[in-house]
BANULO-775230 format. One record per residue (C-alpha): x, y, z. Coordinates in steps of 0.25 Angstrom, whole numbers, padded with zeros to 4 digits, always signed. Example, Ala and Ser with C-alpha at 12.3 -4.5 7.8 and 13.67 -1.06 7.14 Angstrom:
2
+0049-0018+0031
+0055-0004+0029
***
This chain:
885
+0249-0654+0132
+0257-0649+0145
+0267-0637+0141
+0280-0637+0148
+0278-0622+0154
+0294-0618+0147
+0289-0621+0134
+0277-0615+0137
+0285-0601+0139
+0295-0604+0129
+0283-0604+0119
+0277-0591+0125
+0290-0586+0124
+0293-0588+0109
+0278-0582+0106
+0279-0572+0113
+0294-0568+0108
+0288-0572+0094
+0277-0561+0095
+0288-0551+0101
+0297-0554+0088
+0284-0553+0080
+0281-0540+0086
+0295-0534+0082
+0295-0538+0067
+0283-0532+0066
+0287-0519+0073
+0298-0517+0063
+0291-0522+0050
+0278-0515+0052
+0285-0502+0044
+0289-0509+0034
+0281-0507+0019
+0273-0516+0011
+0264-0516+0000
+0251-0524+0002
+0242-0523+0015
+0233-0530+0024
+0218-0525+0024
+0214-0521+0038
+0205-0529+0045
+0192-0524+0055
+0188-0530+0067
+0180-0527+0079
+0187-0537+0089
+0185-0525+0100
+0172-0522+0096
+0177-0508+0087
+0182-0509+0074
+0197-0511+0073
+0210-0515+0064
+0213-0532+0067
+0227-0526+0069
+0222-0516+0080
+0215-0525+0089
+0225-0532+0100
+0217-0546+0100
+0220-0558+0091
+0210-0559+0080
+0210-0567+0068
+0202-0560+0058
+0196-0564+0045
+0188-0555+0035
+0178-0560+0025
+0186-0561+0013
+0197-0567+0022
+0186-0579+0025
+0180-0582+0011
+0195-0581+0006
+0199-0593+0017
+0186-0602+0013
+0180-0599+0029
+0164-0601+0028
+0164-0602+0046
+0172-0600+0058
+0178-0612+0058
+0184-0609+0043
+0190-0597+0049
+0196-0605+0062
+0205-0612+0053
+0211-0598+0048
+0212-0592+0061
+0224-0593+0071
+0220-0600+0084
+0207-0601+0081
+0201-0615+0080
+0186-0616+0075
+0187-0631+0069
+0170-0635+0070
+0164-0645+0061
+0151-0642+0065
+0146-0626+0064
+0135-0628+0076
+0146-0633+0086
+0158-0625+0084
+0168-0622+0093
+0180-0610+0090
+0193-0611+0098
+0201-0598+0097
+0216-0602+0105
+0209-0615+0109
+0197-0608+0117
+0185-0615+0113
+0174-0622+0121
+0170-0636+0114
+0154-0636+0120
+0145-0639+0109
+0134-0638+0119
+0127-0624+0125
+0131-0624+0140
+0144-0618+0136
+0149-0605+0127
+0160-0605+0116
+0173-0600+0120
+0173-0591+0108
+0164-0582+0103
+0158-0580+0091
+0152-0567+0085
+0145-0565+0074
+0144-0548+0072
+0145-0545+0087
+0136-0555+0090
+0140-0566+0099
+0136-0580+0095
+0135-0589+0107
+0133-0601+0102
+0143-0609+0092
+0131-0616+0084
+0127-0601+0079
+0142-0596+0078
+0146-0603+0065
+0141-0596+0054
+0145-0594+0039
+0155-0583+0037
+0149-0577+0024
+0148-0561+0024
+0157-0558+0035
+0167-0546+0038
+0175-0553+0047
+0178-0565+0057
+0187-0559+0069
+0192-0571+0078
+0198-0565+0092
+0208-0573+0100
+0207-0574+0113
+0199-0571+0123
+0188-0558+0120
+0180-0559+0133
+0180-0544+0131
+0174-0538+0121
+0167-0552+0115
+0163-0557+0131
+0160-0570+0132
+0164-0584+0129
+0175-0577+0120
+0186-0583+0128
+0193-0589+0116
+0191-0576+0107
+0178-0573+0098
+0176-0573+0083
+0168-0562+0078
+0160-0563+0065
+0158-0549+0056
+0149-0550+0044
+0148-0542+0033
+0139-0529+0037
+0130-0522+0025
+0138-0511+0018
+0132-0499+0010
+0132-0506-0004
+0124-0515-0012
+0132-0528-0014
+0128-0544-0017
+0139-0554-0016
+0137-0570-0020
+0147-0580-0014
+0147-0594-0021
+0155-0606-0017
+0156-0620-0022
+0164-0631-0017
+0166-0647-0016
+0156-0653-0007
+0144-0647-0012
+0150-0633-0005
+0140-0622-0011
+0139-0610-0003
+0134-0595-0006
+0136-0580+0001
+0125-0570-0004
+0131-0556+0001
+0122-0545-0003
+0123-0530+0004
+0115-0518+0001
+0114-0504+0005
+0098-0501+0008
+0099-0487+0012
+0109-0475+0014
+0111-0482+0028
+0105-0495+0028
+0115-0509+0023
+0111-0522+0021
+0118-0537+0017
+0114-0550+0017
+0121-0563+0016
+0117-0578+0012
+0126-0589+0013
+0125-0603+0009
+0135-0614+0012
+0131-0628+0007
+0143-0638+0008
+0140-0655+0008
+0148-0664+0015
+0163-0668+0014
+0162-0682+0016
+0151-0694+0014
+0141-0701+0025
+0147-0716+0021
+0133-0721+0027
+0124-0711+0017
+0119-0703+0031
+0117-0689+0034
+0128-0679+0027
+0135-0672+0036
+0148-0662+0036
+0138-0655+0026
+0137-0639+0025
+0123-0630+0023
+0122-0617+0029
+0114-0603+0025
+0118-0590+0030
+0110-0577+0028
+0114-0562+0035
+0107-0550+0033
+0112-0537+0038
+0108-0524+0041
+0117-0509+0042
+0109-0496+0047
+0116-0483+0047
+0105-0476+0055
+0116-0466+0056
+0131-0461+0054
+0134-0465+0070
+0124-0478+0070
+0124-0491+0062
+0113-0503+0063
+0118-0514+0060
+0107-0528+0059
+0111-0542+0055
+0104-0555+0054
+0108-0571+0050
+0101-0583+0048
+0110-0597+0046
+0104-0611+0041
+0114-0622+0043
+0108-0637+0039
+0119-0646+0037
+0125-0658+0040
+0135-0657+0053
+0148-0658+0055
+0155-0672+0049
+0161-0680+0060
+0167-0694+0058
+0172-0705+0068
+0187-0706+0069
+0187-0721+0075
+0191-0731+0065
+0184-0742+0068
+0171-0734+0067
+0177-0727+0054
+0178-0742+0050
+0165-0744+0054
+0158-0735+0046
+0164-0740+0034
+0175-0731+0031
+0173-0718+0038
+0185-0707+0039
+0184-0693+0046
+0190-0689+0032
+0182-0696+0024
+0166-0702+0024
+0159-0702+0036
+0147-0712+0043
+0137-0705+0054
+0124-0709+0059
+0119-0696+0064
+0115-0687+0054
+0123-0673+0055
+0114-0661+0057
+0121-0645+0058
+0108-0638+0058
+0105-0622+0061
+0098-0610+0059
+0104-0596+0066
+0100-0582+0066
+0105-0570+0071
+0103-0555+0070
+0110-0542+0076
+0108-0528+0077
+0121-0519+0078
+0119-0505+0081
+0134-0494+0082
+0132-0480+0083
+0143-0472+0083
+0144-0460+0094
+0156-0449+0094
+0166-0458+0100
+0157-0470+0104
+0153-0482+0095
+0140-0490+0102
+0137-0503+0097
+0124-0512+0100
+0123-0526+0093
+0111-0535+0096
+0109-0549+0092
+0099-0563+0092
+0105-0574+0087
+0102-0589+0086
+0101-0602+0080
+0096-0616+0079
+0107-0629+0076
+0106-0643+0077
+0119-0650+0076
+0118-0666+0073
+0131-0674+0073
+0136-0689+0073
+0146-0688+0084
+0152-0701+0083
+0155-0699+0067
+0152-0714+0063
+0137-0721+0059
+0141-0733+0069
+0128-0734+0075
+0137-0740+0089
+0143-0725+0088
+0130-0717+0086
+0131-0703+0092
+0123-0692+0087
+0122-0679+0094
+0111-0666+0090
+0111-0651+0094
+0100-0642+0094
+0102-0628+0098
+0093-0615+0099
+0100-0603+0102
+0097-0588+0102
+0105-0577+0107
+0104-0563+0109
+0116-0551+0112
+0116-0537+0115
+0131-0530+0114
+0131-0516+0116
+0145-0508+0115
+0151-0494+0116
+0163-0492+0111
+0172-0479+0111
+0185-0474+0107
+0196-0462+0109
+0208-0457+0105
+0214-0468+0116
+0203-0477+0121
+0194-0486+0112
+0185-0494+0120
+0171-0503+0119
+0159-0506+0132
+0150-0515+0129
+0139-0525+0134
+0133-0537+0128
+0122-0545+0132
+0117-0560+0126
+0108-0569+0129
+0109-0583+0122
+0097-0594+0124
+0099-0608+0119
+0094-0624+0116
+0101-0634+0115
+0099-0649+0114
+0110-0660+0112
+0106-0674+0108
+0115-0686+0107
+0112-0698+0099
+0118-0712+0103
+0115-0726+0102
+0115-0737+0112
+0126-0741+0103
+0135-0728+0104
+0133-0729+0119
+0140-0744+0120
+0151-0737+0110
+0153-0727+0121
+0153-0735+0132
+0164-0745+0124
+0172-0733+0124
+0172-0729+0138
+0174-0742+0143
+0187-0743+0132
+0191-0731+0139
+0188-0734+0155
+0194-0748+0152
+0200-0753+0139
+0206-0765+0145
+0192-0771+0146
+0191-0771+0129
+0205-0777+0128
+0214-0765+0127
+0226-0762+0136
+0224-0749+0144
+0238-0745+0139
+0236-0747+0125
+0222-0740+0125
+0228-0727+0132
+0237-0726+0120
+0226-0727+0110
+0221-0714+0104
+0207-0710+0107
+0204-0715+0092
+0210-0728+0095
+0204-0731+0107
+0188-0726+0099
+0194-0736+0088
+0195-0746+0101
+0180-0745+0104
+0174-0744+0094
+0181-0759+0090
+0176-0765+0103
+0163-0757+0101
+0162-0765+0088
+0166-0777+0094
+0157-0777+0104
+0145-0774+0096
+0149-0787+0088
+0151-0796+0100
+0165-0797+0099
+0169-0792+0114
+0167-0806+0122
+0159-0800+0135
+0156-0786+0130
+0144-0786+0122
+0139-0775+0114
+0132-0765+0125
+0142-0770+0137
+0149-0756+0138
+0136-0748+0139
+0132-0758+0148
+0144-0758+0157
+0142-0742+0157
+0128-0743+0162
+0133-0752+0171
+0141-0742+0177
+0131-0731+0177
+0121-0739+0185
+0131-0741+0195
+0133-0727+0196
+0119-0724+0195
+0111-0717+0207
+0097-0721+0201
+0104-0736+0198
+0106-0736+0214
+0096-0734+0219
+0090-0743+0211
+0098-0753+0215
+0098-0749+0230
+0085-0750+0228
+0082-0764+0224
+0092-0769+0233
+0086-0762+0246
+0078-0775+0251
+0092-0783+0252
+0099-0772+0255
+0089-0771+0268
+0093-0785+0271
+0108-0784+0270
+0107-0772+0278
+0110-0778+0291
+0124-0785+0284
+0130-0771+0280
+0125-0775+0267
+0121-0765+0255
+0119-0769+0241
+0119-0760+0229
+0122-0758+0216
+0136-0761+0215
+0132-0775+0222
+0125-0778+0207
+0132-0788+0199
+0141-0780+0188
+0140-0791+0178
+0125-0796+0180
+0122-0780+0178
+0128-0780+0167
+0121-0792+0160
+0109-0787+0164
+0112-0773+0158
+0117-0779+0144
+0104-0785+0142
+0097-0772+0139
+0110-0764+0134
+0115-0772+0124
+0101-0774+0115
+0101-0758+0116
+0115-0757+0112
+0113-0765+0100
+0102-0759+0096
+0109-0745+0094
+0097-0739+0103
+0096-0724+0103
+0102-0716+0114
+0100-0700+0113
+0103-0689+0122
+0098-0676+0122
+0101-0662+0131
+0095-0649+0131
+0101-0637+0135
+0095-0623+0137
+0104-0610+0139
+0100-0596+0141
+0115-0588+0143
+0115-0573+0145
+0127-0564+0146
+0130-0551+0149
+0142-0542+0147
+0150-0529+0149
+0161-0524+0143
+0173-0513+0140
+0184-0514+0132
+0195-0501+0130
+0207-0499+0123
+0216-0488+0128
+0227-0482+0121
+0238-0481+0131
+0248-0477+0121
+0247-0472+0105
+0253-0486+0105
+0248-0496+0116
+0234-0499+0120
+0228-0504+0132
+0213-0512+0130
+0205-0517+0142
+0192-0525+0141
+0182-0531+0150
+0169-0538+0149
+0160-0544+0161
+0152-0555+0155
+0141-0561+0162
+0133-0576+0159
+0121-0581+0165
+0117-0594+0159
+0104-0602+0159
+0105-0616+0154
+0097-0630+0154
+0102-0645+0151
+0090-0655+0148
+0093-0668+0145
+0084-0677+0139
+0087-0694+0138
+0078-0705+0134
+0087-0716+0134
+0086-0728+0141
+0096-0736+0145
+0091-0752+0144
+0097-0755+0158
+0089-0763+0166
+0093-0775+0175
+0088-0787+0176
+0089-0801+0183
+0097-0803+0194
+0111-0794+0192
+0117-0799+0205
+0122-0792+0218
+0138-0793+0221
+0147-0789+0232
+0156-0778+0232
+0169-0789+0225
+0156-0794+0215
+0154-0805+0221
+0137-0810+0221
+0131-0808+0233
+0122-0818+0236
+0109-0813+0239
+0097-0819+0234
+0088-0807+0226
+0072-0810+0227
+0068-0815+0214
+0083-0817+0207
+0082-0804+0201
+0087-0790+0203
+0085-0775+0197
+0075-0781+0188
+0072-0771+0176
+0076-0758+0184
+0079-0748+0171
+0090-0738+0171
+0087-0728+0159
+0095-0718+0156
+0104-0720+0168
+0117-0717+0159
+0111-0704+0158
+0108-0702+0171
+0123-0705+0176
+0126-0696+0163
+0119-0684+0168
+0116-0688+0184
+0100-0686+0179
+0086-0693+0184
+0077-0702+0177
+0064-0702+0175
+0056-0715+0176
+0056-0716+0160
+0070-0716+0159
+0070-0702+0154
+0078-0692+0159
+0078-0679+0158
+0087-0668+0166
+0085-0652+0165
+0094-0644+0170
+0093-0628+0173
+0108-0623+0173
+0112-0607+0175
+0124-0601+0178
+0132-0586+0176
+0146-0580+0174
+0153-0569+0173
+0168-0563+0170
+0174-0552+0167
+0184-0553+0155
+0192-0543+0150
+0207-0538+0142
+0217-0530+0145
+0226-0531+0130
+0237-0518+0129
+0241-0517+0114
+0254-0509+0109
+0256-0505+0094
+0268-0503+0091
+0266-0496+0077
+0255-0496+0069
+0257-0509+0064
+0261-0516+0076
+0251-0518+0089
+0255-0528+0098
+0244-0532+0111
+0244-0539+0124
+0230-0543+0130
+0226-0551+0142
+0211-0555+0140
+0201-0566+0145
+0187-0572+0140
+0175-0579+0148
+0166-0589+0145
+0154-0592+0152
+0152-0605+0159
+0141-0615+0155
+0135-0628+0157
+0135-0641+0154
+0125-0644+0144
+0124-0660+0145
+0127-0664+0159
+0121-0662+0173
+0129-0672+0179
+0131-0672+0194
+0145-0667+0197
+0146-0658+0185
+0144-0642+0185
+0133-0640+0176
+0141-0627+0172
+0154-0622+0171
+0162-0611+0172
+0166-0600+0164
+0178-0599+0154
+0190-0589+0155
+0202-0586+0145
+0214-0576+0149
+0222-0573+0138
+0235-0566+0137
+0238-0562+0122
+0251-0553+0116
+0248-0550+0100
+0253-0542+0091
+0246-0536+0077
+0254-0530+0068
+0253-0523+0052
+0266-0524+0044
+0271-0519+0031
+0259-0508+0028
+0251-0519+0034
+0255-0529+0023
+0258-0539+0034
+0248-0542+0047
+0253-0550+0058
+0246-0553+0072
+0250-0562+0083
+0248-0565+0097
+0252-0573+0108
+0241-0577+0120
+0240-0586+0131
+0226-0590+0138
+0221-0596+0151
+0207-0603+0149
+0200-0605+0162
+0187-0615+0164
+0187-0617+0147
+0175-0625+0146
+0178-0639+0141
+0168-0647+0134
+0171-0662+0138
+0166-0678+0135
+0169-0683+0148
+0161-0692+0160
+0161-0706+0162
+0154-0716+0158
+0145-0707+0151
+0152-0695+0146
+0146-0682+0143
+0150-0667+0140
+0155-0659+0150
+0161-0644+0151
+0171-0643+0161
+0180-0631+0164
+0195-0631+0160
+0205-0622+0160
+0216-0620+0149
+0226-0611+0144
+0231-0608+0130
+0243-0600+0123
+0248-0598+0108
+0251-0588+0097
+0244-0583+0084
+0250-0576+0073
+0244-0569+0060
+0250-0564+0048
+0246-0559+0035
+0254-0553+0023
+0250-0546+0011
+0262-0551+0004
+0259-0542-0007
+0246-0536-0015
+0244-0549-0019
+0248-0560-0008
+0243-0560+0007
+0246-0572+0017
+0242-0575+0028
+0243-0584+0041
+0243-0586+0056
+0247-0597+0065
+0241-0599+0081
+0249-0608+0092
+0240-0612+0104
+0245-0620+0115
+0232-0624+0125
+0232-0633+0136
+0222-0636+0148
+0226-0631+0162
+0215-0637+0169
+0203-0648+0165
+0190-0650+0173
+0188-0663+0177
+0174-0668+0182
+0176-0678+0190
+0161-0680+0192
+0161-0689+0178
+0175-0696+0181
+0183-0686+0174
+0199-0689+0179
+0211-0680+0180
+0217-0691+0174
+0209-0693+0161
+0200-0682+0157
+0212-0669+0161
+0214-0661+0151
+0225-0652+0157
+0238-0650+0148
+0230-0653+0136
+0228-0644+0125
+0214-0638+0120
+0206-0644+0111
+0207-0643+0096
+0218-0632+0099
+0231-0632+0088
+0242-0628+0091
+0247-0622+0079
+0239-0616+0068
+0240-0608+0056
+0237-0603+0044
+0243-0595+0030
+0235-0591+0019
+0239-0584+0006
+0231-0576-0006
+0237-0572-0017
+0229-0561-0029
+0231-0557-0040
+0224-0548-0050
+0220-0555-0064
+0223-0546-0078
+0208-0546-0081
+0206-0541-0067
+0200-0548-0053
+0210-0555-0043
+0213-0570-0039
+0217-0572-0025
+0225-0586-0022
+0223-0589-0007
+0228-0602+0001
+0226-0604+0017
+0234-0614+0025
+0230-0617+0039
+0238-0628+0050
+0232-0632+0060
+0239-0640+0070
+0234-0652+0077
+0226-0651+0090
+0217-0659+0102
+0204-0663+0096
+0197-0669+0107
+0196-0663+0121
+0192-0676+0127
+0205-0682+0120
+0215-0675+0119
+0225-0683+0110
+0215-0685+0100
+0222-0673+0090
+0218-0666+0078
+0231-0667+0068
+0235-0654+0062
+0228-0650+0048
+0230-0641+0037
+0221-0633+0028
+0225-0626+0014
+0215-0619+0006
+0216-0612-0007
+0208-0601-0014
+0209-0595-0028
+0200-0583-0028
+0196-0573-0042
+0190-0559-0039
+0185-0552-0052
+0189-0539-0055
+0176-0532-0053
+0176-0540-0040
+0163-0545-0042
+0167-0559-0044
+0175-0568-0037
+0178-0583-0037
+0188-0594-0029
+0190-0608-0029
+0195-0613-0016
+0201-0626-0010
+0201-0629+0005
+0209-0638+0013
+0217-0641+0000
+0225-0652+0002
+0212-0659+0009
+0217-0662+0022
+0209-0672+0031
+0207-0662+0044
+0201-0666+0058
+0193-0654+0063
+0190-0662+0076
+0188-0675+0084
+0181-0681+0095
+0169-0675+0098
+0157-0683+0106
+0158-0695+0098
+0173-0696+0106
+0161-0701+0119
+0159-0715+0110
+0171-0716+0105
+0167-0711+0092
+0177-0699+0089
+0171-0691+0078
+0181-0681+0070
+0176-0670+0060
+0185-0666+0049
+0188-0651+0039
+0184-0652+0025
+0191-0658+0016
+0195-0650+0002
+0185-0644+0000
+0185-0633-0014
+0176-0623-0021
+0174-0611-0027
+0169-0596-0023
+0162-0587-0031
+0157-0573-0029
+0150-0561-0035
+0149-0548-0031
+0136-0538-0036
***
């Protein structure tokens, strides 16, 4: 959406004059006396240890308790929780986190997330390996904005940093029981022990078993299912009062069905019998969400007189393999299946010094990884699901040819005009459409792509060279465009439409290697100009280099062969009438694989088997820093402003060679400007942060279904910018009652949109400019309330209820008018802490009122007009128990 540039200011202006007048109030209240008060929390968002309320940068923080209390299991729990943070993923091995609408939508490995994940100062660089159970942790820390400094790269959204629990010097056991509708069983075994005067150990187990929500109507594979194991071990040395060793290791099993996604087109709902996105569901390929990850570090602090040095080492990996149904229907004329198999392994080295005195505080450091990856893509289809697709695309290119006025289609929805196809789809596979029988579309597009084929030309040039020796001496020259259209494609239905009735199998499959190295330096200090304002400047140089392979493998064979005589025409279509030999032309010539070979501009072999490898490398480099001034203005009241930017390597395009497209692409960069403000009133009974920040995103790297006729997945480089406001309060009301809540307003629109003109991109059709970020909202926010109270036989219940809004936002980036409606979640919890607190127990409800949610829509089964949506959990309830030794 275009912003008028006054209202634009007009809605700075009010944020900022709102943040001004926050600022006041909180200056004159923060003296003011009051009874209860908030517990401090911890965080390490500058790489020291430091009050939340010290540190001038956004962060949403959440401890332990804080998690279990809100009924969060993963990140994307906690994203519903957190203001302008977006983490809605159906499937835990393809996840993507949009903090302030920054988030790269690539599934595959050519490319980097736009924000990173670390998991004890470990960076985890690949999204399949990032989402992990949050059992036994400290502390989630989420950071706004861009921390190209201190966390480096591909941070240029922000970073979430997970803290697990460390071993103390105590012996404990703790057991976790949860039951719920479903079949939801899951377990936590916490046990900590002190081994020695200076040696800690703890381990943790975790189960979570959960069955599906909804039915396969056809009796097939269950999917939408939850099995997971979890198991961490950890390790604190003492080897001295300046120096502590500190050694940890996990190992995760997940085998479950994946993520439940289910055609939103009603006539193949209709068509399935019945299916609802809220309801049952029919696929035909089984769902798979398999993998093993590991990981272990070593962290090593010794303390010197004024110096603190820190060195944490780290491997880490995994093995996944997602399988999903992508068109979300079991109509075999819709088939389209599509695996992942990945092998990664990754190994860090951070080193960092940090110092402080009387008026300086500041951190050097240098980090080094090295990450080393498989990954191989398949795509399932039918001869089937190809003449669905290519019934779409000729809707699209040409609806006046099915009988529907290009007027009324452009006002249909993208729904309506699937719904369209998928009637004349049926119709032509019953024989209803006079002069279009079933397999007519893929043969038209076949057509095409022999017309346009270099390997079909000079096939044809040379079959016609005898004539064309003769009709020399005339200024004559035949060729392919001189064969008769309609006598091709006669010829051309006689092998197609057998193989399109037959369902036959299509598959596709690319391999891709990466080997991505990156090195960094960086410094960061904080300087206290005043006893009340400080000055803090950062920078880190970053450098990439990156390795990377695309292999693509396709045994298909298109049945195309030509046989009789086809006709030559004139340049108006007229026959020519020139006598051929023996009555016949282009007898038996076969074409296999030549839709590929426009696809991805590749040779053949003699077999029709194509294979293409690719070796790919490229670097980058940046230097990213901040510069952020912070004033406090009593010791309750801080008040910051900072100027700060974030980089993201560049990549590569994991499916396509095709001519006219870079195989890579550039690196990302975020400038954001932010004015906050963090303030304790009432003895600290009342805590309120907020901030107002304005970006400028520069080449964001946007994953993209476009190319004609076949369409394909590219990135490209955008550019985009990005303002809003966020707003935390809490309140310990009294001894008894706490609330809670915050609210976000992001505005995002792109400023510039890559076209490739290469595969028939248009300014016209495919721009993107004005538009707003996908699966953005606008407006979003949250309240919670808990409520204890002692019992005369002694222990505590707590009441607690959270309340989240979401507004509504762009669900598809290939369509923007396809909107997510707005939601709302409510959840309650009744909690009961025995005296001795060795006991506790809860029942819980989540989303009470049941609300019917869309997480999502689109995806790849959008290509063949078979957009999938996947959906939130319905009511779901349980109970908690736990027992302490």
């Amino acid at each position: 959406m275009m912003h008028n540039a006054d209202q634009s200011g007009k809605n700075r202006f009010f944020t900022l004059s709102t943040l001004s007048g926050a600022i006041a109030v909180a200056t004159a209240l923060s003296g003011t006396a009051y009874a209860a008060e908030i517990e401090e929390v911890v965080v390490t968002a500058q790489k020291r240890a430091e009050n939340l309320q010290d540190v001038p940068i956004a962060i949403s923080a959440f401890t332990g308790d804080s998690m279990k209390a809100m009924g969060v299991k993963n990140l994307t729990d906690l994203g519903k929780f957190t203001p302008g943070v977006e983490m809605n993923n159906d499937t835990p091995l393809q996840p993507t986190y949009s903090v302030r609408g920054i988030e790269t939508g690539d599934f595959t490995v050519g490319s980097d997330p736009a924000v990173a994940v670390y998991v004890d100062g470990v960076y985890t660089g690949r999204g399949a390996g990032a989402e992990i159970p949050l059992a036994d942790i400290e502390r989630v820390e989420v950071l706004k904005g861009p921390q190209g400094t201190l966390f480096g790269r591909n941070a240029t959204g922000g970073a979430i940093h997970i803290i697990s629990q460390k071993p103390q010097a105590e012996d404990t056991a703790e057991l976790n029981l949860s039951a719920g509708n479903f079949g939801r069983i899951s377990s936590d075994l916490l046990l900590n022990s002190q081994l020695s005067d200076t040696v800690y150990g703890r381990f943790t187990a975790s189960t979570n078993r959960r069955d599906s929500f909804a039915d396969n109507i056809n009796g097939g594979a269950t999917t939408g299912n939850i099995d997971t194991q979890t198991y961490r071990a950890s390790l604190v040395w003492e080897a001295s009062p300046d120096t502590e060793v500190l050694w940890r290791a996990d190992y995760g099993i997940m085998d479950q069905g994946s993520a439940l996604r289910s055609s939103i087109v009603p006539t193949l709902q209709a068509m399935d019998g019945g299916t609802d996105v809220f309801g049952d569901y029919a696929l035909d390929t089984p769902t798979i969400e398999d993998r093993d990850s590991w990981g272990t570090s070593l962290t090593i602090t010794h303390d010197f007189n004024d110096l603190t040095f820190t060195s944490i080492t780290a491997y880490r990996g995994f093995d996944a393999h997602l399988q999903q149904d992508e068109d979300g229907t079991a109509n075999p004329d819709y088939m389209f299946g599509s695996a992942n198999f990945d092998e990664q392994t990754q190994f860090s080295q951070e080193f960092r010094l940090n110092g402080a005195t009387d008026t300086l505080k500041w951190t050097l450091g240098a980090s080094y990884s090295r990450e080393e990856l498989e990954h191989v893509t398949d795509a399932y289809f039918t001869a089937g699901s190809l003449e669905s697709f290519a019934i779409y695309e000729g809707l699209k290119g040409n609806p006046e040819m099915f009988g529907i006025p290009q007027a009324v289609f452009d006002q249909m929805s993208t729904t309506e005009q699937e719904d369209a196809a998928a009637k004349i789809r049926a119709a032509m596979a019953a024989g209803l459409v006079p002069g279009m029988p079933e397999g007519s579309a893929v043969t038209s597009v076949v057509y095409d792509l022999l017309m346009a084929s270099d390997v079909f030309q000079q096939q044809i040039g040379a079959q016609l060279a005898p004539l064309n020796a003769m009709l020399a001496p005339y200024g004559m020259e035949l060729g392919a465009k001189n064969l008769s259209r309609a006598d091709m494609m006669a010829s051309l239905m006689t092998g197609i439409y057998p193989w399109v009735a037959a369902d036959t199998p299509w598959n596709e499959s690319v391999t891709n290697t990466g080997d991505y190295r990156s090195a960094a330096i960086y410094g960061d200090a904080t300087w206290s100009l005043t006893e009340k304002m400080d000055l803090t400047v950062g920078a880190r140089y970053t450098a990439d280099k990156k390795d990377f392979t695309i292999e693509s493998s396709y045994q298909n064979a298109l049945p195309v062969a030509l046989v009789g005589n086809i006709g030559l025409v004139d340049d108006d279509g007229n026959p020519l009438a020139i006598p051929l030999p023996d009555g016949s032309f282009l007898t038996a010539i076969p074409m296999p694989g030549v839709v590929m070979q426009q696809r991805f501009g590749m040779a053949f072999n003699n077999n029709g088997i194509e294979d293409l490898y690719a070796k790919l490398d490229d670097s980058w480099s940046d230097l990213s820093g901040r510069v952020v001034l912070d004033y406090r203005w009593n010791d309750d009241v801080m008040t910051f402003i900072s100027l700060a930017d974030g980089f993201k390597a560049g990549g590569f395009n994991s499916f396509s060679a095709a001519p006219g497209i870079d195989p890579s692409f550039d690196q990302e960069s975020v400038t954001n400007l932010e004015i906050g403000m963090k303030s304790s009133l009432f003895d600290n009974a009342v805590r309120f942060n907020a901030s107002v920040f304005a970006y400028d995103y520069k080449n964001l790297q946007q994953l993209d279904l476009v190319g004609k006729p076949i369409p394909n997945y590219y990135l490209r480089n955008a550019d985009a910018e990005g303002r809003g406001a966020e707003m935390e309060v809490q309140w310990a009301a009294t001894d008894n009652l706490f609330i809670a809540g915050n609210y976000s307003y992001l505005d995002t629109e792109y400023t510039r949109y890559q076209i490739i003109e290469s595969i028939g991109e248009t300014e016209e059709k495919n721009s993107r400019v004005g538009q707003p970020r996908v699966g953005t909202p606008k407006n979003k926010f949250n309240i919670m309330a808990e409520y204890s109270f002692g019992l005369d036989q002694g222990g505590e219940v707590v009441l607690r209820g959270d309340y989240n809004w979401t507004g509504e936002r762009v669900g598809s980036i290939s369509d923007p008018a396809r909107v997510i409606p707005d939601y709302q979640l409510f959840n309650l919890r009744a909690g009961w802490n025995s005296a001795s607190d060795r006991y506790a127990a809860a029942l819980w409800v989540q989303n009470v009122t049941d609300e019917e949610i869309a997480g999502g829509y689109g995806g790849t089964g959008a290509a063949i007009g078979a957009s999938p949506a996947w959906r939130f959990l319905p009511r779901t309830y349980g109970a908690d128990f736990t027992v302490r030794f």
